[in-house]
N, CA, C and O atoms as a printed pandas DataFrame, in Angstrom:
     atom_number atom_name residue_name chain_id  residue_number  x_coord  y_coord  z_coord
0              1         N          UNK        A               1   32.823  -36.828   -5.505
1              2        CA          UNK        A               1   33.654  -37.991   -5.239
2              3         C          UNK        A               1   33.696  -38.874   -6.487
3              4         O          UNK        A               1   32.705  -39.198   -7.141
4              5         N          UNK        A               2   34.831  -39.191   -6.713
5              6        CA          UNK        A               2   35.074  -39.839   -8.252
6              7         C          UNK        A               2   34.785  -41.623   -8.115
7              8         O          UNK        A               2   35.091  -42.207   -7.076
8              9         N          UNK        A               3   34.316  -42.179   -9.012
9             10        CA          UNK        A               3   33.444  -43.526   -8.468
10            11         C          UNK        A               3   34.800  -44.361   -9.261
11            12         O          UNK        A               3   35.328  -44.086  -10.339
12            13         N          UNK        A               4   35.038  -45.180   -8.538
13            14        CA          UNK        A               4   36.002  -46.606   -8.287
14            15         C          UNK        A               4   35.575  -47.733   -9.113
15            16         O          UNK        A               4   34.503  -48.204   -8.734
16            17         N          UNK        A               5   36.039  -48.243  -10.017
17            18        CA          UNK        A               5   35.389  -49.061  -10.741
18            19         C          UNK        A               5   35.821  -50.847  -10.255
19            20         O          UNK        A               5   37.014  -51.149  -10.225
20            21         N          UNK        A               6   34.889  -51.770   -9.949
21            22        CA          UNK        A               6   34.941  -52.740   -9.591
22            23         C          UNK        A               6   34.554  -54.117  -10.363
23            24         O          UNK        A               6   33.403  -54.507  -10.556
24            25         N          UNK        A               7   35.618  -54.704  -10.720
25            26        CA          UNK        A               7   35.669  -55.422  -11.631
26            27         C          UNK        A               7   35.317  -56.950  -10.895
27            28         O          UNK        A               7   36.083  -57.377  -10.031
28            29         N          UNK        A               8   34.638  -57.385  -11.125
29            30        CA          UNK        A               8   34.223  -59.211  -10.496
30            31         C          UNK        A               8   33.851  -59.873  -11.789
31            32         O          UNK        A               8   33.671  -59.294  -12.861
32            33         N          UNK        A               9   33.746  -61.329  -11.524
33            34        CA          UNK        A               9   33.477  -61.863  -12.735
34            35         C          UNK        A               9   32.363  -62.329  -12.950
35            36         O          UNK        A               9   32.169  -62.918  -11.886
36            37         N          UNK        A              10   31.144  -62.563  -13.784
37            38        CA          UNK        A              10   30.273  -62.414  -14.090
38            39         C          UNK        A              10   29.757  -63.637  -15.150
39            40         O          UNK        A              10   30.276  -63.964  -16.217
40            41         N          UNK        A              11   28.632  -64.162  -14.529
41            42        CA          UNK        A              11   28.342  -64.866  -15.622
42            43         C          UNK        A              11   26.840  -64.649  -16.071
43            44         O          UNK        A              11   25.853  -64.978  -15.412
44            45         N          UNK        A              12   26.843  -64.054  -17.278
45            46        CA          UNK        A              12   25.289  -64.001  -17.543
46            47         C          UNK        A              12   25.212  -64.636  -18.619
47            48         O          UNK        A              12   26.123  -64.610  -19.448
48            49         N          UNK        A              13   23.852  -65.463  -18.813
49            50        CA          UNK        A              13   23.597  -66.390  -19.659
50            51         C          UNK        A              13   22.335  -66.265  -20.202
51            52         O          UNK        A              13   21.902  -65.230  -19.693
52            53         N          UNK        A              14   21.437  -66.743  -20.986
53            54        CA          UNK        A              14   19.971  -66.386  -21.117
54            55         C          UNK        A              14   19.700  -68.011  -21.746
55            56         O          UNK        A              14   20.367  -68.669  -22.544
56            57         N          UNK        A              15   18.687  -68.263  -21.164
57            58        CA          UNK        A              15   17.732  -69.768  -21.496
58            59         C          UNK        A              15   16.257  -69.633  -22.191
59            60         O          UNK        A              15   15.162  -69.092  -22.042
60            61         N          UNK        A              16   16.903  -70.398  -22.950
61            62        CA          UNK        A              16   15.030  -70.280  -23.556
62            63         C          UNK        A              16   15.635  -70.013  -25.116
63            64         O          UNK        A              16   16.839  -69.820  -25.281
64            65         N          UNK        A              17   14.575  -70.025  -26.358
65            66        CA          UNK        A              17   14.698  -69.901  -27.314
66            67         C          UNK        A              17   15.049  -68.117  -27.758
67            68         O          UNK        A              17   14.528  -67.236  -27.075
68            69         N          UNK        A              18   15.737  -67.846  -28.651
69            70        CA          UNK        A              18   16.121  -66.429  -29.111
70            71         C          UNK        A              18   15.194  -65.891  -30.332
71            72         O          UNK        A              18   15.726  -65.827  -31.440
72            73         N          UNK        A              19   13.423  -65.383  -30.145
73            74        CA          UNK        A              19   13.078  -65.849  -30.752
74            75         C          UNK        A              19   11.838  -64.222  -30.377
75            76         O          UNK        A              19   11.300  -64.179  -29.270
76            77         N          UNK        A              20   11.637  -63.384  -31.134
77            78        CA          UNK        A              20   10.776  -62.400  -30.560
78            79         C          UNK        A              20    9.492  -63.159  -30.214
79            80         O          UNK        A              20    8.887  -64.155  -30.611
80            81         N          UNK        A              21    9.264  -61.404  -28.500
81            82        CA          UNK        A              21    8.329  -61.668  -28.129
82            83         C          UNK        A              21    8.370  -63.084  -27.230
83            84         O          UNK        A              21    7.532  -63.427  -26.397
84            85         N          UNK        A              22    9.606  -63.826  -27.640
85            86        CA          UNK        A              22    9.488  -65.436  -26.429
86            87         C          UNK        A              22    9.906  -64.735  -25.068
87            88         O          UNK        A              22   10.545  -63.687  -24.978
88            89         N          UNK        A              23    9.356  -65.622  -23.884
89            90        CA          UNK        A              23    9.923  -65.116  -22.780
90            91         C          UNK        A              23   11.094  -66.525  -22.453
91            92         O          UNK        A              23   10.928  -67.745  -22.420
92            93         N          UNK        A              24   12.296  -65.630  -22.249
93            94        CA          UNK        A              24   13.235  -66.521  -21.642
94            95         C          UNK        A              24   14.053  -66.237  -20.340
95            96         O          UNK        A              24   14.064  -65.024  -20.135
96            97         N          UNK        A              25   14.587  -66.779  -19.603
97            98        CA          UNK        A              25   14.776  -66.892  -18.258
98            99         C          UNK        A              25   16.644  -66.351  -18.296
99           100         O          UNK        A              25   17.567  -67.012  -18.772
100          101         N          UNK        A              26   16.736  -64.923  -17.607
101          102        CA          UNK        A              26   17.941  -64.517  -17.731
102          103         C          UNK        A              26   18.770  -65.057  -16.009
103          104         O          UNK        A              26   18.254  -65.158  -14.896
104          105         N          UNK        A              27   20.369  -65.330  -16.522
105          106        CA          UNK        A              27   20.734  -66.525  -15.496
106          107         C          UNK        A              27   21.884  -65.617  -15.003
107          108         O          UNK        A              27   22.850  -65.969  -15.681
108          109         N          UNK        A              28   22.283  -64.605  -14.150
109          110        CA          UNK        A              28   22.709  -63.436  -13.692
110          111         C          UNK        A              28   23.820  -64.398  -12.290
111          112         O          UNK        A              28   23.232  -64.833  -11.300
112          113         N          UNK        A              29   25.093  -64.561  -12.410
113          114        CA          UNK        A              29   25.988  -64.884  -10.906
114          115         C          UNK        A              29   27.512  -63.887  -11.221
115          116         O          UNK        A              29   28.306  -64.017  -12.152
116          117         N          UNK        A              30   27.542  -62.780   -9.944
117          118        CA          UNK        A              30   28.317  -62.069   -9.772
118          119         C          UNK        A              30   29.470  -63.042   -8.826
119          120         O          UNK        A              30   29.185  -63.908   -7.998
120          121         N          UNK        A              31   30.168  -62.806   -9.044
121          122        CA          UNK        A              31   31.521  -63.502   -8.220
122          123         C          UNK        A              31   32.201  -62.364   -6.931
123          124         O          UNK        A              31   33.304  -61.829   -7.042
124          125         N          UNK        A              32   31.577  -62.234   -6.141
125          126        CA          UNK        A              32   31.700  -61.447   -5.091
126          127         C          UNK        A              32   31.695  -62.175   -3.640
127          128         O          UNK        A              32   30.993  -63.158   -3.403
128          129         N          UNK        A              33   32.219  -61.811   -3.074
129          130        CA          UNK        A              33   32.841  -62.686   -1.395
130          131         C          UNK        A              33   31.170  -62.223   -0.661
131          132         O          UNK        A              33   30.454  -63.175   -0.353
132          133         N          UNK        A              34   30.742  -61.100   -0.466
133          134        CA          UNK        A              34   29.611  -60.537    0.148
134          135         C          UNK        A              34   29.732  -60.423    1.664
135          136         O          UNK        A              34   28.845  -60.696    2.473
136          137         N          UNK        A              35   31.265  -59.871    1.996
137          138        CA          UNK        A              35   31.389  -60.001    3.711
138          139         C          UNK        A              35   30.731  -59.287    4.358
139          140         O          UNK        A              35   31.212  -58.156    4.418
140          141         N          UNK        A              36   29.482  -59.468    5.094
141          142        CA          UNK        A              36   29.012  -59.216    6.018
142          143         C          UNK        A              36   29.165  -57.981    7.435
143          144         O          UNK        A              36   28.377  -57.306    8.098
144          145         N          UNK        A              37   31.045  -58.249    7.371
145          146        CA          UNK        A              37   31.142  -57.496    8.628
146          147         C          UNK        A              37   31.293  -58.238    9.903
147          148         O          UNK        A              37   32.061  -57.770   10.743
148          149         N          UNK        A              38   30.698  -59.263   10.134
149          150        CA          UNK        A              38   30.133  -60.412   11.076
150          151         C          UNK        A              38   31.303  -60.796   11.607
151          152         O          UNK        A              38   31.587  -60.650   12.796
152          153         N          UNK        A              39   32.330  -61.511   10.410
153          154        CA          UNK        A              39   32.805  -62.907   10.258
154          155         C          UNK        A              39   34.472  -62.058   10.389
155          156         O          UNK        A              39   35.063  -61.179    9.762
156          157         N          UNK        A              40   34.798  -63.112   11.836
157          158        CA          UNK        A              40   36.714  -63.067   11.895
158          159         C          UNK        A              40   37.320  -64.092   11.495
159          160         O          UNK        A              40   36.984  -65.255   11.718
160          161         N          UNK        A              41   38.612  -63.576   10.642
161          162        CA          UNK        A              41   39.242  -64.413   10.548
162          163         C          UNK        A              41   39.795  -65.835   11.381
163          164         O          UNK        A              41   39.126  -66.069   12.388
164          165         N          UNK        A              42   40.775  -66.691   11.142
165          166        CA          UNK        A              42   41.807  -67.709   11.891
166          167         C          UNK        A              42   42.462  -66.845   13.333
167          168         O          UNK        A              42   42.598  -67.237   14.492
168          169         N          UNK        A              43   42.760  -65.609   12.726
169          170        CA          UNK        A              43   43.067  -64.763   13.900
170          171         C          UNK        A              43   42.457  -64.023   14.959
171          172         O          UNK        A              43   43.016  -63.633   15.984
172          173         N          UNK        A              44   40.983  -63.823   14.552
173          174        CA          UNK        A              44   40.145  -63.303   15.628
174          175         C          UNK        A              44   40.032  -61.941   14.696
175          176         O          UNK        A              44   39.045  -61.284   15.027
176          177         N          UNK        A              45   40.658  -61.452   13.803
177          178        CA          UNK        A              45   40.301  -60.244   13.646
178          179         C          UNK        A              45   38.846  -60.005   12.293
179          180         O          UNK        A              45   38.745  -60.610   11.226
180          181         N          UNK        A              46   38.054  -59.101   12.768
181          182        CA          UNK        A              46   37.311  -58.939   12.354
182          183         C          UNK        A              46   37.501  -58.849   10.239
183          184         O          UNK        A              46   38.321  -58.118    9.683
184          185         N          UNK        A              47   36.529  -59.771    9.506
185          186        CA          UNK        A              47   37.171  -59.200    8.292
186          187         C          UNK        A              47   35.591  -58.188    7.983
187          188         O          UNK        A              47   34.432  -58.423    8.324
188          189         N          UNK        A              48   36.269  -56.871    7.098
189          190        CA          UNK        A              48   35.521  -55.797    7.462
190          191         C          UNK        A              48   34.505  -55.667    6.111
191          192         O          UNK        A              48   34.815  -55.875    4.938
192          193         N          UNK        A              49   33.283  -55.285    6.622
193          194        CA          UNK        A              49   32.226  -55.658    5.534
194          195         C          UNK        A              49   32.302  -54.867    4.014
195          196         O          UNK        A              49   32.570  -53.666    4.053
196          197         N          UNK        A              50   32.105  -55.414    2.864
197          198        CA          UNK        A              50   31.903  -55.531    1.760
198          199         C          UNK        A              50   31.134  -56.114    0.696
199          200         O          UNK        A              50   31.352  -57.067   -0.051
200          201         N          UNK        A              51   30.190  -55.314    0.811
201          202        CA          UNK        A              51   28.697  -56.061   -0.192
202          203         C          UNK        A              51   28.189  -55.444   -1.644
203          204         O          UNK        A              51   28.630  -54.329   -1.926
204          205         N          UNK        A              52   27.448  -55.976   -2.425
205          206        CA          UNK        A              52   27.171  -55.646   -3.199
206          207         C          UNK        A              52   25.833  -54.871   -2.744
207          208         O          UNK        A              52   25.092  -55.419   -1.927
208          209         N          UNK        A              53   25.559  -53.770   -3.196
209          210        CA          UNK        A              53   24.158  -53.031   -2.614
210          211         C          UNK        A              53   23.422  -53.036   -3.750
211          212         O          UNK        A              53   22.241  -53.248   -3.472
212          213         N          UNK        A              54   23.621  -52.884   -4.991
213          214        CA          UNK        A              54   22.365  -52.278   -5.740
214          215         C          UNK        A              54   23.337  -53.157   -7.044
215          216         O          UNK        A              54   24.526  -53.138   -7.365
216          217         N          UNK        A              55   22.036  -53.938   -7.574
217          218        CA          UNK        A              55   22.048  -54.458   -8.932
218          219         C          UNK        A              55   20.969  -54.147   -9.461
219          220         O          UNK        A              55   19.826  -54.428   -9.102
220          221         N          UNK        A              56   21.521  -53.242  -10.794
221          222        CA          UNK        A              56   20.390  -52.766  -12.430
222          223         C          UNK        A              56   20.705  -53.742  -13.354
223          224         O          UNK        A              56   21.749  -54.356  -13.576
224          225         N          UNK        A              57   19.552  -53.770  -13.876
225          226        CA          UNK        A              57   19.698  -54.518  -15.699
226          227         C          UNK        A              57   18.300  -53.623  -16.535
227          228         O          UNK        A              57   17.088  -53.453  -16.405
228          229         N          UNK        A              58   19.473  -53.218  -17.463
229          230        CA          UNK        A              58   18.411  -51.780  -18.498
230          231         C          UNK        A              58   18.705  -53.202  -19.873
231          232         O          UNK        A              58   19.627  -54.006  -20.004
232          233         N          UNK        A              59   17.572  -52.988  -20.598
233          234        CA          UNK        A              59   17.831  -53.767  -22.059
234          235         C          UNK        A              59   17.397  -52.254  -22.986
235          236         O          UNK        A              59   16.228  -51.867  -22.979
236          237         N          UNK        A              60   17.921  -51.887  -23.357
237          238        CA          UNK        A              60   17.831  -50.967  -24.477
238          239         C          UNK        A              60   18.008  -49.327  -24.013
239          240         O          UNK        A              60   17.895  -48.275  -24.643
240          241         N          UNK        A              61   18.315  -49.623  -22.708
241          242        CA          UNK        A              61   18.996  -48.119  -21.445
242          243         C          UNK        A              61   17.154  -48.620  -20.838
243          244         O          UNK        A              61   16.807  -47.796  -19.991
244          245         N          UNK        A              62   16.363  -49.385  -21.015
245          246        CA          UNK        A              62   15.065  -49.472  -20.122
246          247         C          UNK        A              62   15.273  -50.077  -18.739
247          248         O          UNK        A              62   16.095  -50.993  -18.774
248          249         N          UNK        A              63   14.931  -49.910  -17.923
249          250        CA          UNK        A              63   15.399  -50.829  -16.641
250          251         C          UNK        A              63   14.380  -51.668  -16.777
251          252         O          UNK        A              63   13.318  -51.388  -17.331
252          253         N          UNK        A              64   14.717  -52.901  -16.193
253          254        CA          UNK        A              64   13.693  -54.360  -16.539
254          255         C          UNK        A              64   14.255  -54.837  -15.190
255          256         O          UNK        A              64   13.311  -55.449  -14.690
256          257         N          UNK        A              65   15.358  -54.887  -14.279
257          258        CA          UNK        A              65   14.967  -55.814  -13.138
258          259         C          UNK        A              65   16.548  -54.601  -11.929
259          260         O          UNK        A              65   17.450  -53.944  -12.450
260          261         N          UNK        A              66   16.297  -54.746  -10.415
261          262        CA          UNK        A              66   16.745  -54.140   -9.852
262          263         C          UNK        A              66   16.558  -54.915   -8.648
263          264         O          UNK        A              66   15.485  -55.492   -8.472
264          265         N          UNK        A              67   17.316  -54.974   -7.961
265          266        CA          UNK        A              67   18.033  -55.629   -6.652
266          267         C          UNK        A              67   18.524  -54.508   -5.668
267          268         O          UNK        A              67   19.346  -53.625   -5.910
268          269         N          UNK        A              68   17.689  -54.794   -4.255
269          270        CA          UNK        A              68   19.000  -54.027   -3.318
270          271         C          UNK        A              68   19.283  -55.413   -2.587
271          272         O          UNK        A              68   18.339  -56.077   -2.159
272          273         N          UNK        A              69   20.344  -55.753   -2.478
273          274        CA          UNK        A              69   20.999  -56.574   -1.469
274          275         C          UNK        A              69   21.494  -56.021   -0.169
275          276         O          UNK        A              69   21.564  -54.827    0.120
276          277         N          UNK        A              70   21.762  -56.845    0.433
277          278        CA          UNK        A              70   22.020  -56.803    2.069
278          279         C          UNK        A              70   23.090  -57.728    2.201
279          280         O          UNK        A              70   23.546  -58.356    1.245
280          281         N          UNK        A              71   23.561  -57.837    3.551
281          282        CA          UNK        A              71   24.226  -58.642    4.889
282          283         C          UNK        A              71   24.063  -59.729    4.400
283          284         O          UNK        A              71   25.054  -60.385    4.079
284          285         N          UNK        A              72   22.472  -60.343    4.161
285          286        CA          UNK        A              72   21.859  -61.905    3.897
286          287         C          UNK        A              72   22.219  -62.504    2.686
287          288         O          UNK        A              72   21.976  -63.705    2.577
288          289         N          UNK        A              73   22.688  -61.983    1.856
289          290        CA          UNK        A              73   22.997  -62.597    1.063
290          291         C          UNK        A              73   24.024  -63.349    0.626
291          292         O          UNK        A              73   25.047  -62.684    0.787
292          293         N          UNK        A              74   24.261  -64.353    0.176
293          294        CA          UNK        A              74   25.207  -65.312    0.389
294          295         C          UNK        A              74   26.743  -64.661   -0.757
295          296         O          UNK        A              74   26.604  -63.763   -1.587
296          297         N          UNK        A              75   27.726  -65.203   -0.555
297          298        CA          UNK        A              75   28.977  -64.875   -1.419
298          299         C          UNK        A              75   28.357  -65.460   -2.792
299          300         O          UNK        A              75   27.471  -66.308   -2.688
300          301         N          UNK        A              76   28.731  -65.095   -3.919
301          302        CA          UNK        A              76   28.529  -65.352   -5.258
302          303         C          UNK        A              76   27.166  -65.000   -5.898
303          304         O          UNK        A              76   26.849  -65.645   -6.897
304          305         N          UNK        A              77   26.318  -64.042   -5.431
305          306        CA          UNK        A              77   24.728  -63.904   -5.587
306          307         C          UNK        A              77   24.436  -64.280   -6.996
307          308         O          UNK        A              77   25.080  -63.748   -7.900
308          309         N          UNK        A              78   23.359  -65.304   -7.290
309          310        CA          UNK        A              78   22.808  -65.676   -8.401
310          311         C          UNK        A              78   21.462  -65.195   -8.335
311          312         O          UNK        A              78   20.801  -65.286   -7.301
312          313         N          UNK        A              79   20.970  -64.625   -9.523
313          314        CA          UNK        A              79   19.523  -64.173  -10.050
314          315         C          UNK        A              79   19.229  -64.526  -10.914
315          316         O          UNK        A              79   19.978  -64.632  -11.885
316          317         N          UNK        A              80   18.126  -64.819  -10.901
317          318        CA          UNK        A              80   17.494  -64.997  -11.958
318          319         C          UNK        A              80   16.289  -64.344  -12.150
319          320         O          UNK        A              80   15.625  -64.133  -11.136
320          321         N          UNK        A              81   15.658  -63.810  -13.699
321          322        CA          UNK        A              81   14.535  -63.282  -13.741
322          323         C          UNK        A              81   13.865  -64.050  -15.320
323          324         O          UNK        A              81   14.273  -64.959  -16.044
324          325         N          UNK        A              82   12.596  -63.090  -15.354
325          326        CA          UNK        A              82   11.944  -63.328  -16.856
326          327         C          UNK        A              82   12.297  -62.113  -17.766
327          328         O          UNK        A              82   12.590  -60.967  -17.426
328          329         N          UNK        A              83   12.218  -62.534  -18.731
329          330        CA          UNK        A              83   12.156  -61.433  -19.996
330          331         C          UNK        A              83   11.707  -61.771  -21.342
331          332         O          UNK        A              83   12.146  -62.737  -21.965
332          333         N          UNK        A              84   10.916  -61.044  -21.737
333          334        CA          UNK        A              84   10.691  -60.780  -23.257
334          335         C          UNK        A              84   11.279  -60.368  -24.098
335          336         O          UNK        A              84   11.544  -59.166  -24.139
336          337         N          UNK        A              85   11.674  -61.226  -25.042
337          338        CA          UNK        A              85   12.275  -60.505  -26.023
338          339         C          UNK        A              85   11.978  -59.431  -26.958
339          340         O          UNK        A              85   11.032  -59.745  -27.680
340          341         N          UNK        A              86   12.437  -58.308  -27.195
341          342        CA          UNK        A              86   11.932  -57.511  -27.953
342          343         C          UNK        A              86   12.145  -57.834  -29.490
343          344         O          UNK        A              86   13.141  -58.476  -29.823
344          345         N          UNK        A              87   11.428  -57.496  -30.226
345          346        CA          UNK        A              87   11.529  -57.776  -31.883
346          347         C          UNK        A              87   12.822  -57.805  -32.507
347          348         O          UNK        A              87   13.337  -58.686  -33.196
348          349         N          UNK        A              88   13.385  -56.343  -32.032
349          350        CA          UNK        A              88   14.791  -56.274  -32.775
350          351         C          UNK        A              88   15.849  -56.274  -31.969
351          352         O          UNK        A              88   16.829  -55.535  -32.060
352          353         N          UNK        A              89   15.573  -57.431  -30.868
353          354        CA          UNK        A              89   16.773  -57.536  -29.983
354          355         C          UNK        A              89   17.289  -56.399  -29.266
355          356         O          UNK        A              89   16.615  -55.370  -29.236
356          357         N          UNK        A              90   18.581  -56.471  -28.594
357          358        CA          UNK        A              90   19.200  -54.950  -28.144
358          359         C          UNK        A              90   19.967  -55.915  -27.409
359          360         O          UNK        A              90   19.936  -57.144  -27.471
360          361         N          UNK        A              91   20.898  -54.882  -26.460
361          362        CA          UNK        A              91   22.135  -54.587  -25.661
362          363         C          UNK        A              91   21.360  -54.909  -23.913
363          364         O          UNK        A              91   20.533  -54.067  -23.564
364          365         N          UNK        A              92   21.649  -56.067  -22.930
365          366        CA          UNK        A              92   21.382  -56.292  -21.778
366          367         C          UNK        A              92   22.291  -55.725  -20.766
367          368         O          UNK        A              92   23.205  -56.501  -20.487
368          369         N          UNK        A              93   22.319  -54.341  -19.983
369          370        CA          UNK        A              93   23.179  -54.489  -19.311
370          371         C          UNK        A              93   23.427  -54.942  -18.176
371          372         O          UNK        A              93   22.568  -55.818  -18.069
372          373         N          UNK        A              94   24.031  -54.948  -17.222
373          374        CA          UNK        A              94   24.230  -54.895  -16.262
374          375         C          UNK        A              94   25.337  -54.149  -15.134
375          376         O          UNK        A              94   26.564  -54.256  -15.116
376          377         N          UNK        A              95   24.755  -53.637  -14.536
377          378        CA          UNK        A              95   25.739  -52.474  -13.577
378          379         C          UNK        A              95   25.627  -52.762  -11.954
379          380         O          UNK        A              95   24.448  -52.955  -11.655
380          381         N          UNK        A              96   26.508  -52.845  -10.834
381          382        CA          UNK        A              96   26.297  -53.394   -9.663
382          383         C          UNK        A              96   27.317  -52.235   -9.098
383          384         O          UNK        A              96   28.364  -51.958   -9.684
384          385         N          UNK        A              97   26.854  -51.547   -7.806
385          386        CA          UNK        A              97   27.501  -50.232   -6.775
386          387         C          UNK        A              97   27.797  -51.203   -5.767
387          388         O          UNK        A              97   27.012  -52.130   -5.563
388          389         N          UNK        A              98   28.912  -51.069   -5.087
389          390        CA          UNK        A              98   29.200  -51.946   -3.673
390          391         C          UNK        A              98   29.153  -51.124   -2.821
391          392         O          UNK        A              98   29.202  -49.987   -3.289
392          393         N          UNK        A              99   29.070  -51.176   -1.621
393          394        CA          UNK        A              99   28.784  -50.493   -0.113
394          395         C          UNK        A              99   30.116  -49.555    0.010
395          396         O          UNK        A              99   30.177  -48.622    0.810
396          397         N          UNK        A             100   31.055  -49.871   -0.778
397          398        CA          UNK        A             100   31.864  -48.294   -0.942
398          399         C          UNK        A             100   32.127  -47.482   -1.950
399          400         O          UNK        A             100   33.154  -46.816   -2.079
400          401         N          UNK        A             101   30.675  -47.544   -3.102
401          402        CA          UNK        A             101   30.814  -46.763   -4.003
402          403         C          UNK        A             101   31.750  -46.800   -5.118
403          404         O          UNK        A             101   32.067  -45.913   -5.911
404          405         N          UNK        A             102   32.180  -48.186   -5.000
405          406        CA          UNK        A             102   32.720  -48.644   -6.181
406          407         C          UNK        A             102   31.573  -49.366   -7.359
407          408         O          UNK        A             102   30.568  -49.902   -6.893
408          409         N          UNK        A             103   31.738  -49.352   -8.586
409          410        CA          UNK        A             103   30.831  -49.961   -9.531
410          411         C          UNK        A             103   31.493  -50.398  -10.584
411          412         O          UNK        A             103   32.638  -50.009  -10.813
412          413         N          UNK        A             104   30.864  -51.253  -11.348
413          414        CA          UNK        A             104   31.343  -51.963  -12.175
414          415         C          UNK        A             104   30.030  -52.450  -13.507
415          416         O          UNK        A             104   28.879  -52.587  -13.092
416          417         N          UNK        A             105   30.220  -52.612  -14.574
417          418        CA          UNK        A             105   29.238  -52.963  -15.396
418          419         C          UNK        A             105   29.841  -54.220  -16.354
419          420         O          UNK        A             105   31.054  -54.416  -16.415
420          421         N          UNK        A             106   28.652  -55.236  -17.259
421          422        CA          UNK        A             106   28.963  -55.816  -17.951
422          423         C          UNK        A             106   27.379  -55.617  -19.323
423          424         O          UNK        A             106   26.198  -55.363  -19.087
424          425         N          UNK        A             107   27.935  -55.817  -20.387
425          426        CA          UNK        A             107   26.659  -55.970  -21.577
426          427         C          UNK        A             107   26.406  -57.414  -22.004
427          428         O          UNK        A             107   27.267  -58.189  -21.588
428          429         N          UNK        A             108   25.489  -57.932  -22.694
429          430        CA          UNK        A             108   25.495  -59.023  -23.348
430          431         C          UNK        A             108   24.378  -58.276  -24.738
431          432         O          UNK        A             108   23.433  -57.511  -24.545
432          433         N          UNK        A             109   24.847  -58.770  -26.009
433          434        CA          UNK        A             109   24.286  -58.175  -27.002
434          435         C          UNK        A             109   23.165  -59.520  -27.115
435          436         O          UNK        A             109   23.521  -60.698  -27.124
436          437         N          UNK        A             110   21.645  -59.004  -27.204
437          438        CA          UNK        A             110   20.656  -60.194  -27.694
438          439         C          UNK        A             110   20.584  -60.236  -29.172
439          440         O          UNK        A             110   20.502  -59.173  -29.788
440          441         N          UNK        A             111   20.610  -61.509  -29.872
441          442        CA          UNK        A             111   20.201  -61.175  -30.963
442          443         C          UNK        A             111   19.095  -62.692  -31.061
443          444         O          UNK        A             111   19.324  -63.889  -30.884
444          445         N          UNK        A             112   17.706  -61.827  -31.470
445          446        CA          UNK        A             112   16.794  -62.755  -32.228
446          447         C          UNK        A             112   16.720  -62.820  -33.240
447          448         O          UNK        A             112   17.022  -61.846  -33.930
448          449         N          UNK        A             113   16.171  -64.299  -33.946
449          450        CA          UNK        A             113   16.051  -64.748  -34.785
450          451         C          UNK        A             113   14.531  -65.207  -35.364
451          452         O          UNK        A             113   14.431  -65.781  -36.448
């Protein structure tokens, strides 16, 4: 089955100094509705579920943080984690599968100083 690519908008940011070896606080919000399944419209009709299931973040193809989401989670999911910077920086990705096998990715290049 050929995978569907799903484009949302994304904001990743990183806090803290750019600075090897510092740990700084990566600031991760996908722009996704996260319908449940639950919830009917004005009309009564059911609107039909659509979630984000599985969020990766590899820094150098390494995986460093992983998410399964659910039902509970609210529309727009924000994460946050820690990280170390590595000496010679690298490539942060990020890749997210939705509950119908659609996926989508974004990079942010680190560079320390």
């Amino acid at each position: 089955m050929a995978t569907t690519a799903l484009q949302i908008p994304v904001r990743l940011t990183i806090a803290g100094a750019m600075r090897p070896n510092n740990e700084v606080e990566v600031r991760l919000m996908l722009g996704h509705d996260m319908e449940t399944g639950f919830r009917h419209d004005s009309s009564g009709v059911r609107v039909a579920k659509n979630i984000l299931e599985t969020i990766t973040v590899t820094l150098n193809q390494t995986l460093i943080f992983e998410a399964t989401l659910g039902t509970g989670m609210a529309a727009n999911p924000m994460l946050f984690f820690p990280l170390t910077l590595p000496p010679g920086g690298g490539t942060l990705t990020v890749t997210w599968i939705d509950d119908q096998g659609r996926s989508g990715s974004t990079r942010k290049l680190l560079v320390v100083e």
